[in-house]
C-alpha positions as CSV (number, residue, x, y, z in Angstrom):
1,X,0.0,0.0,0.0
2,X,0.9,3.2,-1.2
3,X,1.5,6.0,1.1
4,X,-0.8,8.6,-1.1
5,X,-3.6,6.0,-0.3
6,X,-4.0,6.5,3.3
7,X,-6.6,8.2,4.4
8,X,-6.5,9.6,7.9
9,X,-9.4,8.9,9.9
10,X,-12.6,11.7,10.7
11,X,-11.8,12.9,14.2
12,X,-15.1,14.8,13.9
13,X,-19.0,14.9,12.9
14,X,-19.7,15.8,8.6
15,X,-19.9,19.9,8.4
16,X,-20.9,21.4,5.3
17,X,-21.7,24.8,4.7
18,X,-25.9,24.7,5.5
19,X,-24.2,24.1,9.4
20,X,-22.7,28.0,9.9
21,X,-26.0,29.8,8.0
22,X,-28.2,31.2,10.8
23,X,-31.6,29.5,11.6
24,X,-34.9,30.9,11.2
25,X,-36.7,31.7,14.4
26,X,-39.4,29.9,14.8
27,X,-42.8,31.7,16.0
28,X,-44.2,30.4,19.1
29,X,-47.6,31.1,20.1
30,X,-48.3,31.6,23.6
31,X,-52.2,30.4,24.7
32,X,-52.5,33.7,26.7
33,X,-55.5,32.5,29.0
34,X,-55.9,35.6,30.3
35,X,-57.2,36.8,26.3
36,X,-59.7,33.7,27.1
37,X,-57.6,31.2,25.1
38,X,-58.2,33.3,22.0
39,X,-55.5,32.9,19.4
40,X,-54.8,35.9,17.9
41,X,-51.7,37.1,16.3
42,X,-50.1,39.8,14.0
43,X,-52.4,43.1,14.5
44,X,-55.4,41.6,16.3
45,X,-53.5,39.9,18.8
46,X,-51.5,43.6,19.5
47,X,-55.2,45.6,19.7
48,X,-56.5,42.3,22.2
49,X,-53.4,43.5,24.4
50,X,-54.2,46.9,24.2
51,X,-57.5,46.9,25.3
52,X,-56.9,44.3,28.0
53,X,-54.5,46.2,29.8
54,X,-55.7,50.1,28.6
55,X,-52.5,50.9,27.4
56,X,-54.0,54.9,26.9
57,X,-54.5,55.0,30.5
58,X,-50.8,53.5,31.6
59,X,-49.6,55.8,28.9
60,X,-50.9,59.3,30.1
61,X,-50.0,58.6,33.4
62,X,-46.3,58.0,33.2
63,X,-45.9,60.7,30.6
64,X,-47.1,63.6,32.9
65,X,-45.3,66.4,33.3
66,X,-43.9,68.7,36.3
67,X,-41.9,72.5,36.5
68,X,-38.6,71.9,38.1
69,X,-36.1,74.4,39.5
70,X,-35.5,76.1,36.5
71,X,-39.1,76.3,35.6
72,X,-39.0,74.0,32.7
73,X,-41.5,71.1,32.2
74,X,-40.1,67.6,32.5
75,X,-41.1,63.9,32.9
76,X,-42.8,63.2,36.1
77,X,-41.3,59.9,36.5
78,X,-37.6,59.3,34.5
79,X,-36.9,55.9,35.5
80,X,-40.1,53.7,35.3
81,X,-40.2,50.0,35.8
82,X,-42.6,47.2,34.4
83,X,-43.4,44.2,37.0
84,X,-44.9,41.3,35.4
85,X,-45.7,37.8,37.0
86,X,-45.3,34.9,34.8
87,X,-48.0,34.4,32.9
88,X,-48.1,37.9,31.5
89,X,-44.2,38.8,31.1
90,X,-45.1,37.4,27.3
91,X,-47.2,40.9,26.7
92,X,-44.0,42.4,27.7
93,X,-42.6,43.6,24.6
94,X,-45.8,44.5,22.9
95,X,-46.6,46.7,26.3
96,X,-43.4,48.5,25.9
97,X,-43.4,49.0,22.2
98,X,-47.1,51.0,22.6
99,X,-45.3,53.1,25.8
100,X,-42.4,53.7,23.1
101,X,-44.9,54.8,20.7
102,X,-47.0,56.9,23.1
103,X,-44.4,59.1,24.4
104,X,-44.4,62.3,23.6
105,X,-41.2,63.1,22.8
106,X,-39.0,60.1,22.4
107,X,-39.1,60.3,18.6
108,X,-38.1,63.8,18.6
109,X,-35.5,63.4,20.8
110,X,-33.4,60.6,19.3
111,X,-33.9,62.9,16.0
112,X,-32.1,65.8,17.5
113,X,-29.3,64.6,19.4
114,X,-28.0,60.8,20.3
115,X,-27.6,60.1,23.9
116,X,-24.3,61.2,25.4
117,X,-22.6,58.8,27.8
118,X,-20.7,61.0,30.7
119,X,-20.1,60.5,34.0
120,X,-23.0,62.7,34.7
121,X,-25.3,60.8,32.9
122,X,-24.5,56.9,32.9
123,X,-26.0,55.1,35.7
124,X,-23.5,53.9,38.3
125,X,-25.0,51.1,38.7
126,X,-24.6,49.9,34.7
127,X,-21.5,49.1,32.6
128,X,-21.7,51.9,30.6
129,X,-21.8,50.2,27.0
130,X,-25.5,49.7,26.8
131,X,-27.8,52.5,26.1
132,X,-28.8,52.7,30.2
133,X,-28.5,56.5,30.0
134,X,-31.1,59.1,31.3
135,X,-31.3,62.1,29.6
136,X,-32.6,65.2,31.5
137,X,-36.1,64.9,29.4
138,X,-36.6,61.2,28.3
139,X,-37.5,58.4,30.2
140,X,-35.9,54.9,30.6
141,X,-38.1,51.6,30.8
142,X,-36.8,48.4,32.8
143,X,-38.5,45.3,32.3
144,X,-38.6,43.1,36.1
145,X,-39.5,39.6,35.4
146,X,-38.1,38.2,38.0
147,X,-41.3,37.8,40.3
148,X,-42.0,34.0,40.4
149,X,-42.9,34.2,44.2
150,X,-45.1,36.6,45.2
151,X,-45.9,38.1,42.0
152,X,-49.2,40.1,43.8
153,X,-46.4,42.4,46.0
154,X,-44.5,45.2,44.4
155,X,-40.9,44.1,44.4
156,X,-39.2,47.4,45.6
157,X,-36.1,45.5,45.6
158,X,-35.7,45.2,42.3
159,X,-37.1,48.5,41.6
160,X,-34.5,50.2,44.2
161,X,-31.6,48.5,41.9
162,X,-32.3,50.9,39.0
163,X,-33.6,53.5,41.1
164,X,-36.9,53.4,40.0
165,X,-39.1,56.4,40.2
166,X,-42.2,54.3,39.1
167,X,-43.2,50.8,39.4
168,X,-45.8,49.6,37.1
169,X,-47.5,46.5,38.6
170,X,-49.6,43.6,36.0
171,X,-51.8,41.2,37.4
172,X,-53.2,40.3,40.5
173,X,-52.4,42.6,43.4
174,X,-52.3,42.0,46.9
175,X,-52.9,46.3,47.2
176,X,-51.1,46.0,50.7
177,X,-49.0,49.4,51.3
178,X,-45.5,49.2,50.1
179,X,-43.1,51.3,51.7
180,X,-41.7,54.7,49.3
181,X,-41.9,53.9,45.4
182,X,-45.2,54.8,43.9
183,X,-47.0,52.2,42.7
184,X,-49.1,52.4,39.5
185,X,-51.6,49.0,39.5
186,X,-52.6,47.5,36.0
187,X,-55.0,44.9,36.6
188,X,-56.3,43.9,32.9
189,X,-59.9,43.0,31.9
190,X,-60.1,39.4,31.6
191,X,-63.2,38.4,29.5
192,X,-66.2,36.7,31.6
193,X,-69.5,35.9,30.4
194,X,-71.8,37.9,32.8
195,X,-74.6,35.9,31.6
196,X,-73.4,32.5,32.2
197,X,-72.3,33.8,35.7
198,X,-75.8,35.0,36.5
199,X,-77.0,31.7,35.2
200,X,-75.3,29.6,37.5
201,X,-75.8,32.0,40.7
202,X,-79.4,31.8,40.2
203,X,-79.2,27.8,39.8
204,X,-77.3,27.9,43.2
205,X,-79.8,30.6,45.3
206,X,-82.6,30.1,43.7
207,X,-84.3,28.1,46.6
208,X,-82.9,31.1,48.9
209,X,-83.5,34.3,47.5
210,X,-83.5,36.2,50.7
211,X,-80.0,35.0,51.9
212,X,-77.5,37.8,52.1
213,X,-74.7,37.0,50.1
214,X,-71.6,38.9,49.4
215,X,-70.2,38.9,45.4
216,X,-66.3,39.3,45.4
217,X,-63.9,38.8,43.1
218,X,-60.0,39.1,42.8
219,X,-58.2,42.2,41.2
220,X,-58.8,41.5,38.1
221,X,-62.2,40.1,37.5
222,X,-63.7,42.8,39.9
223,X,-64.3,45.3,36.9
224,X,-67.4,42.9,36.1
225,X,-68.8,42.9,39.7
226,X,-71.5,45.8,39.4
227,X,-72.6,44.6,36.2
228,X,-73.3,41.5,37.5
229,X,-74.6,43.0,40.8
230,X,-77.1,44.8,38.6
231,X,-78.6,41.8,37.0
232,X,-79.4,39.9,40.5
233,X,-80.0,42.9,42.9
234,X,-83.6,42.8,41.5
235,X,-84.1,39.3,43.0
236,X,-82.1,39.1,45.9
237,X,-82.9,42.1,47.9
238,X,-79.7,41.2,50.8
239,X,-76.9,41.2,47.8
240,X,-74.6,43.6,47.9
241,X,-70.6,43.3,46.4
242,X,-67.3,44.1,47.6
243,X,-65.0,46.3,44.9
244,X,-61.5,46.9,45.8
245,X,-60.9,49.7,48.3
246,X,-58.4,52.5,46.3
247,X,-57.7,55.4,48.6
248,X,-57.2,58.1,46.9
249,X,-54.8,59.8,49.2
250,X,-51.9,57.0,49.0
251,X,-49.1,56.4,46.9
252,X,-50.7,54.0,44.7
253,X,-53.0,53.9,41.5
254,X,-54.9,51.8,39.5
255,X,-55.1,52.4,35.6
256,X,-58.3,52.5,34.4
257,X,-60.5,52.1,37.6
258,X,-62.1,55.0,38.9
259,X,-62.9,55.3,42.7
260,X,-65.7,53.3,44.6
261,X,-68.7,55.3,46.1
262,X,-69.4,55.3,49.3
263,X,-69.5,51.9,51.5
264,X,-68.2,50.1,54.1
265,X,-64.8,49.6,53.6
266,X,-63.0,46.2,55.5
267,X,-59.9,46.9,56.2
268,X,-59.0,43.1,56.7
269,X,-59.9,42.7,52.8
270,X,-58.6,45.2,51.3
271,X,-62.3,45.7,50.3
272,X,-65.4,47.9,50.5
273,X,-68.6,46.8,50.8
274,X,-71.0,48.6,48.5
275,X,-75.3,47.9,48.3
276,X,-76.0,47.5,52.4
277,X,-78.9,48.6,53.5
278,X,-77.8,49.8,57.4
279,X,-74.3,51.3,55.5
280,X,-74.9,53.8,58.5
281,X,-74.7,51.9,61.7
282,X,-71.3,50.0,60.2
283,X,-69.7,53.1,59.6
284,X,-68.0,53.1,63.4
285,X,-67.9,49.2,63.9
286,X,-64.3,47.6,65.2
287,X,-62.3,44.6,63.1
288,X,-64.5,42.2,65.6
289,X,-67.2,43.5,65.2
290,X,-66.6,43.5,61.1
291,X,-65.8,39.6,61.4
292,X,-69.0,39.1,63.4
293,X,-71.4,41.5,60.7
294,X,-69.2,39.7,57.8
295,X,-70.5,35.8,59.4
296,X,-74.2,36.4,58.6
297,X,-73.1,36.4,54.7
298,X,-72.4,33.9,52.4
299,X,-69.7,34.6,49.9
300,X,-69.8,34.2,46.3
301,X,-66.1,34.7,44.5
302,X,-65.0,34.9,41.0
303,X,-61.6,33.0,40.4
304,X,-59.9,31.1,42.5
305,X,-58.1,32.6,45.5
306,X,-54.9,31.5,47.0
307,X,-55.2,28.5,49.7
308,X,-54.0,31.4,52.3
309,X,-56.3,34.1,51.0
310,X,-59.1,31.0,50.8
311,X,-58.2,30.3,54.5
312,X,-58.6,33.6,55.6
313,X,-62.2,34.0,53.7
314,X,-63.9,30.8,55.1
315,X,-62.9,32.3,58.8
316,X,-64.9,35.4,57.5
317,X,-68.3,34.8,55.8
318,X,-70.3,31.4,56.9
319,X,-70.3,29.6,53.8
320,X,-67.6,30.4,50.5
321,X,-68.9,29.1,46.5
322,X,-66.1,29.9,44.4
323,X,-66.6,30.3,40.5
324,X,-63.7,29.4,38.7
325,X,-63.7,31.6,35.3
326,X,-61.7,29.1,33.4
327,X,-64.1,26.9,32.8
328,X,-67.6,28.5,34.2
329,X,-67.8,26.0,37.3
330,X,-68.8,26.4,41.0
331,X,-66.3,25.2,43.5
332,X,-67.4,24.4,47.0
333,X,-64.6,22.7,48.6
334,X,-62.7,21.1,50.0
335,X,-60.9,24.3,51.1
336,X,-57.5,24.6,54.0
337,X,-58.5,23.7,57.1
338,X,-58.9,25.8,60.6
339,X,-58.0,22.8,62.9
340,X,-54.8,22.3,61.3
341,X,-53.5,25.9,62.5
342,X,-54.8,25.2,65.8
343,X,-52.3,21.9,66.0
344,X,-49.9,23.8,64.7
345,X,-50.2,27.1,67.1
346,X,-50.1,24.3,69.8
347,X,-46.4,23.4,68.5
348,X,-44.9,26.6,68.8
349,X,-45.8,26.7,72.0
350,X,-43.5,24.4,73.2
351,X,-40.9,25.1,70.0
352,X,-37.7,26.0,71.6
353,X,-35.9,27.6,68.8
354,X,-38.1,29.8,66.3
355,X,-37.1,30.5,63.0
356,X,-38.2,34.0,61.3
357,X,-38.9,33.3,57.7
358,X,-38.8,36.8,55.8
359,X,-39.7,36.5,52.3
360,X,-41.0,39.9,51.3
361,X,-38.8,43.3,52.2
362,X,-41.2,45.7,50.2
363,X,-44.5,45.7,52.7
364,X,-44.0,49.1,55.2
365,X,-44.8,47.8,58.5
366,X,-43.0,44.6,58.1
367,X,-39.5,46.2,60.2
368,X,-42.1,46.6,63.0
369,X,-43.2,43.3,62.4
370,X,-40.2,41.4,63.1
371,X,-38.7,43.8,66.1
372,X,-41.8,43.4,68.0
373,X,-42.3,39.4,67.1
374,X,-38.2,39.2,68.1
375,X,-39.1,41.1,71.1
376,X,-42.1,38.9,72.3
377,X,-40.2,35.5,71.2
378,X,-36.9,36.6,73.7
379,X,-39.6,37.9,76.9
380,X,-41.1,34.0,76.3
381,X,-37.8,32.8,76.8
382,X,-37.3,30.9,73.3
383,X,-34.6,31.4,70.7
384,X,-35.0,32.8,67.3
385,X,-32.9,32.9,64.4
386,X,-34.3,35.4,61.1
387,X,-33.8,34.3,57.8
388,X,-34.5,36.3,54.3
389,X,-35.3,34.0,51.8
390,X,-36.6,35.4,48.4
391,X,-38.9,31.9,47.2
392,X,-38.9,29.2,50.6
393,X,-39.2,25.5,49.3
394,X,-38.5,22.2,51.4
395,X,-35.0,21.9,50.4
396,X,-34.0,25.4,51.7
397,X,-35.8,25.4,55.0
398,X,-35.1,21.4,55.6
399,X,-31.1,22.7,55.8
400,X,-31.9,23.8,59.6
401,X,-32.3,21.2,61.6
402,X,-32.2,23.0,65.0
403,X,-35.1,25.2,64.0
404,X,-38.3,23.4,65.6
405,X,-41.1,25.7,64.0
406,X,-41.3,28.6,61.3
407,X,-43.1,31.6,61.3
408,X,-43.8,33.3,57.6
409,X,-43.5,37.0,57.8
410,X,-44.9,38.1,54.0
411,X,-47.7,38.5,52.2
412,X,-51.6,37.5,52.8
413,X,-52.0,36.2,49.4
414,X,-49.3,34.5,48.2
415,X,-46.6,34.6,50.6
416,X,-47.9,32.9,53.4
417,X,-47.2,28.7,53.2
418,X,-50.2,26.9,54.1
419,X,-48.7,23.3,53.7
420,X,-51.8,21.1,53.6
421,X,-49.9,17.9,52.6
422,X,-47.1,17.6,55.0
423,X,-44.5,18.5,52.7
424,X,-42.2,20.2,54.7
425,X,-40.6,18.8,57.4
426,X,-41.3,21.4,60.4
427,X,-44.6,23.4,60.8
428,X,-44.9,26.7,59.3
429,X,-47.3,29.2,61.2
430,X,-48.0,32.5,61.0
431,X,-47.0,35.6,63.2
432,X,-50.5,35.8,64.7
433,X,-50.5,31.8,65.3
434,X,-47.5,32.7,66.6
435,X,-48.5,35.5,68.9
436,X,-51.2,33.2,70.6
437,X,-48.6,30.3,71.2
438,X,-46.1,32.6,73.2
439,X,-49.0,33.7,75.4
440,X,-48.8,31.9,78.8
441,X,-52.7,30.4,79.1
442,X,-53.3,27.9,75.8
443,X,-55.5,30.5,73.7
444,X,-57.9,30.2,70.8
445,X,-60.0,32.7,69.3
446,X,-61.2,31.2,66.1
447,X,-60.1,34.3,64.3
448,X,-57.6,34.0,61.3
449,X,-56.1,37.5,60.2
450,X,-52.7,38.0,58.6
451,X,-52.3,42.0,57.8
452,X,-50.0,43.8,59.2
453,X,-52.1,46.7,60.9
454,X,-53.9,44.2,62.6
455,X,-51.7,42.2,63.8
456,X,-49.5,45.2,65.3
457,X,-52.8,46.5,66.8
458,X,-53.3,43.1,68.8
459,X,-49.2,43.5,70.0
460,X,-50.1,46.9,71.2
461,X,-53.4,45.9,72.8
462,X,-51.4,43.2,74.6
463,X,-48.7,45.6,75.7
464,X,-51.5,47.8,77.3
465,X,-53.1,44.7,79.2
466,X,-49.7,43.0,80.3
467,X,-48.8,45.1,83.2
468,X,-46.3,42.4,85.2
469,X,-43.3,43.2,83.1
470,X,-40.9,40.0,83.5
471,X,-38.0,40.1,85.5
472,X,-35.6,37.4,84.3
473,X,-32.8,38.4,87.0
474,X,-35.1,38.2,89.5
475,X,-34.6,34.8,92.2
476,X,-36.7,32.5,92.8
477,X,-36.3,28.5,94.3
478,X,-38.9,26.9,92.8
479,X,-38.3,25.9,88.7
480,X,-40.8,27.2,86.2
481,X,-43.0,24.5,85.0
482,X,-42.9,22.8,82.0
483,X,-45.1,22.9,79.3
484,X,-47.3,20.4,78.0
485,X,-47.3,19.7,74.9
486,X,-51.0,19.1,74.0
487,X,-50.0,17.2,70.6
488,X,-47.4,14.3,71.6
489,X,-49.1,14.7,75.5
490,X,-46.2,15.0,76.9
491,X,-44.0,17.7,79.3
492,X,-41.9,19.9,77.5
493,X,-38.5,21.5,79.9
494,X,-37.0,22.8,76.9
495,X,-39.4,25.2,75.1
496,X,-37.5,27.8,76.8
497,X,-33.9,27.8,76.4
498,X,-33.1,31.2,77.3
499,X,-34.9,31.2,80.6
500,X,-32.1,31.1,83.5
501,X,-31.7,27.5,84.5
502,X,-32.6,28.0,88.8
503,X,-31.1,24.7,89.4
504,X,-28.2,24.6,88.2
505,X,-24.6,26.6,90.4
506,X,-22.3,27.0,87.7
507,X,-19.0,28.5,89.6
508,X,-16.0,29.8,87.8
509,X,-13.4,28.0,90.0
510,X,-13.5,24.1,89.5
511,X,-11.8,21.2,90.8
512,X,-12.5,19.5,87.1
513,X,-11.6,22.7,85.5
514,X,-8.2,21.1,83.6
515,X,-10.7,18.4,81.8
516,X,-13.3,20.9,80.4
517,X,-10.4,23.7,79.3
518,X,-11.4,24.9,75.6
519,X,-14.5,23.1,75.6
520,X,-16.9,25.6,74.4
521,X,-20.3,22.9,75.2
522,X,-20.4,21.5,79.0
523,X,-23.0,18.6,79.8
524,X,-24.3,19.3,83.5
525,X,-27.5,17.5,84.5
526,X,-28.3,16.1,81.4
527,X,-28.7,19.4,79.3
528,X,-26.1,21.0,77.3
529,X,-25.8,24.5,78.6
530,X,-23.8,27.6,78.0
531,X,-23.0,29.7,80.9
532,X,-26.3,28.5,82.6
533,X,-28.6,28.9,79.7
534,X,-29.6,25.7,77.3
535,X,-27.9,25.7,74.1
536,X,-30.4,24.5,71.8
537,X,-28.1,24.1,69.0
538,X,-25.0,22.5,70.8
539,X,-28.0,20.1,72.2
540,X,-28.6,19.3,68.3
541,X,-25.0,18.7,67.4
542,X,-24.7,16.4,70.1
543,X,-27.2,14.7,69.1
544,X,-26.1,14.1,65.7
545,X,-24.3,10.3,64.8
546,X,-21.0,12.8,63.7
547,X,-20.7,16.2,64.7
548,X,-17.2,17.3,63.0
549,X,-13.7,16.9,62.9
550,X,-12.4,16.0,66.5
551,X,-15.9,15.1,67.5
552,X,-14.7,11.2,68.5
553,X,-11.3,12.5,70.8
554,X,-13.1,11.8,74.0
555,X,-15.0,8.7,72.9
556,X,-11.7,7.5,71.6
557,X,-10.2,8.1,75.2
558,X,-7.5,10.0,73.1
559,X,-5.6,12.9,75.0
560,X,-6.0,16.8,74.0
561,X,-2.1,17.0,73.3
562,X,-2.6,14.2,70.9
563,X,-5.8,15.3,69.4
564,X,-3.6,18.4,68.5
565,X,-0.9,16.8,66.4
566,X,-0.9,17.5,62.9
567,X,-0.1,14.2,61.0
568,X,0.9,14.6,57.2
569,X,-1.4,13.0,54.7
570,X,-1.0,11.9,50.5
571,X,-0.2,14.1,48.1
572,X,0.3,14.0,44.6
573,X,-2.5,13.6,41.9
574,X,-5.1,10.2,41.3
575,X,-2.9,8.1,39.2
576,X,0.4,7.9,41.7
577,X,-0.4,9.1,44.9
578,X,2.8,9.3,47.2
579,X,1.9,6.1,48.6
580,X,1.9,4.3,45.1
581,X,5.3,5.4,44.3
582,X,6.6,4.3,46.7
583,X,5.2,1.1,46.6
584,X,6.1,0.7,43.0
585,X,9.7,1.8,43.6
């Protein structure tokens, strides 16, 4: 054989040319439920978006105008941002190209001049090569789609990272009070068929026409409730609907919805209640004596609510029929259970260490929130540890072993975990379950509230009753009791670990001090303290089958000084250690 007929072998897969031309994007259609499932595309799928989420309205409201120093008219707000959840962040792009085309000067301006990138004018924050620059008169538009948890709060975290001077919420909306950035709410108007709604109300009341019943709907199906109200208000003389409550003297707005009349508003809901007939006598009523009025009503709501928003309803109004919109059907169950909290409230009560779960930093009370919660956990005598996790799941929180119980600081409607199938592995409760378990009598009050102003009104009311302040110096020769734990039926002696242990003379000078020299954990009596208090966490670790490096000196019965040599150990890479070559040598 020849040398000229050897062929060397293909080291590599066949290329041709067809392999570096660029592909062709394919189109992909999103179902967009919120359009009701209508497929539309090109122009009639960019007017559907328009008119669901009133792009005219969104659109003269960030492009107002103000006088500054020099008395010139500028933009209101510069910097505005665009929060979607995910199942709208595909109506991005189309949203933004209308706000493009809307503006009222951004085609003018990029005529005249292009944008200058100084010091003065390029965000610190940015590298500097995009086009992230504000000009003195335009306006720059950032996209936050980053909102998988919580998607109903307004993520000011975000916001704050471009220095927002506008956040534009889509979707659902909790409407709890955020903290500084004004808030501009875009709800949409999905499509419902107000006759087929009707319909099915009257095939559920029909038998029971003087029953009062309360229509209600989530953010963005409420533009349909008076319509509907309308139709059955002529038959069912105790109807009346809740619209959402917009106060027109905060720092938030909702495109295309004008403000209620006048009604009863519930603070608790985040609702007022429009269509009673004794709207005067509620008009001075307390929270309790809102829950109590709210129980003589049944409840009819459009979509589906959260399970903690669902929870908190069916404490609320005697009986809950939900309509699902999707597919036109009544729901009436099964919904979260009451009882479950109450087991749960009953385990924190003898939790020794507490761990506060943070997953919202946007809501404005929630700094008072967690100093007063931190300040009732530490006069109970129990241990807390905070935490600031942006999305919780069982793998995150499961990483803490020592924690015995969680308590969810975050929103009512979606970030609140109400885990109905077990699925983490310690109980998650909420600050007000929380708030009854560190009282010292076992307490139930059948009530179910998670906002903020109400739950800082019950601290404060207990602050005012509680007048034995706690005196944790003080002496005393008998033990305090310990608690019974009304789920396992058993005593607890550690729920509170940072109560002084009585029994227990710790004294500086010790005949045994040479044994326990560097030892940060000391057994006495059975309990792993630190100076005198329970260690809940060294308790853990010692429990554990291996609990670190030098953890088996003592059961080894090895000496300190030889616990403290330093031995050398292999080197060298996988195929000859220092071992092997020496062997093979």
């Amino acid at each position: 054989m020849t040398q000229e007929s050897i062929v060397p072998p293909s080291l590599s897969t066949h290329q041709d040319d067809s392999v570096f031309e660029f592909d062709r994007a394919q189109t992909k259609n999103s179902s967009r439920k919120h359009l009701h499932g209508i497929h539309k595309s090109g122009q009639d799928l960019t007017e559907a978006i328009y008119q669901y989420y009133s792009i005219d309205n969104i659109a003269n409201f960030i492009n107002q105008k103000e006088a500054n120093a020099d008395g010139k008219e500028t933009f209101k707000y510069k910097a505005i941002t665009l929060q979607f959840p995910d199942d709208l962040i595909c109506d991005s792009a189309t949203i933004v190209q209308a706000l493009q085309d809307r503006n009222q000067t951004s085609e003018k301006a990029s005529e005249k001049r292009e944008p200058v990138q100084s010091e003065a004018t390029i965000e610190p924050n940015t590298c500097g090569k995009c086009q992230n620059v504000i000009l003195n008169d335009e306006q720059q538009v950032w996209i936050l789609a980053d909102t998988s948890y919580s998607p109903c709060c307004v993520d000011e975290v975000a916001a704050e990272h471009v220095k927002s001077d506008l956040v534009v919420h889509f979707g659902d909306a909790c409407l709890n009070p955020v903290r500084s950035i004004p808030t501009l709410y875009v709800f949409g108007k999905p499509y419902v068929d107000e006759k087929k709604v009707v319909q099915d109300f009257l095939s559920k009341y029909d038998n029971d026409r003087e029953k009062k019943i309360v229509l209600m709907a989530d953010a963005p199906h409420s533009h349909c409730l008076k319509g509907i109200y309308d139709e059955l208000i002529g038959s069912f003389p105790n109807l009346v609907y809740a619209d959402l409550s917009i106060d027109a003297g905060s720092r938030y707005f909702v495109a295309g919805r004008e403000l209620t009349g006048a009604g009863k508003v519930f603070k608790e809901l985040n609702r007022v209640v429009l269509g009673l007939n004794d709207f005067e006598k509620l008009k001075d009523i307390t929270p309790d004596e809102e829950v109590e009025f709210l129980q003589n009503y049944d409840l009819f709501h459009l979509g589906v609510p959260t399970a903690p928003k669902l929870l908190q309803l069916t404490t609320y109004f005697q009986d809950c029929v939900l309509y699902d919109t999707s597919d036109y059907k009544l729901v009436t169950g099964p919904f979260p259970n009451l009882l479950r909290r109450y087991k749960f409230m009953n385990v924190a009560r003898t939790a020794g260490t507490i761990g506060l779960l943070v997953n919202t930093l946007s809501l404005s009370d929630t700094k008072d929130v967690i100093n007063k919660l931190s300040h009732k956990i530490k006069s109970a005598g129990k241990k807390y540890y905070l935490f600031v996790v942006g999305k919780p799941n069982v793998a995150k929180l499961a990483n803490f072993e020592s924690v015995d119980i969680w308590c969810i600081i975050g929103c009512n409607q979606n970030g609140i975990i109400i885990d109905e199938t077990n699925e983490y592995f310690k109980p998650i409760v909420t600050p007000y379950e929380l708030l009854l378990a560190l009282k010292d009598e076992v307490t139930w009050t059948g009530k179910w509230f998670t906002s903020f102003n109400l739950l800082l009104d019950e601290m404060q009311k207990e602050a005012n009753d509680d007048n034995a302040s706690e005196d944790e110096g003080k002496d005393s020769d008998e033990d305090e009791a310990p608690d019974f734990d009304l789920v396992t039926g058993t005593f607890s002696s550690k729920s509170r670990p940072l109560r002084r242990l009585k029994h227990l003379q710790i004294s500086q000078e010790s005949t045994n001090s040479n044994d326990d020299e560097g030892k940060l954990v000391k057994k006495l009596s059975g309990a792993v303290v630190l100076n005198g208090t329970v260690s809940t966490s060294a308790e853990h670790l010692q429990q554990r089958a291996w609990s670190g490096l030098g953890s088996d000196y003592d059961a080894s019965g090895l000496d300190s000084s030889v616990g403290a040599l330093v031995e050398e150990g292999r080197d060298g890479i996988a195929r000859g250690y220092n071992y092997d070559q020496e062997s093979t040598n």
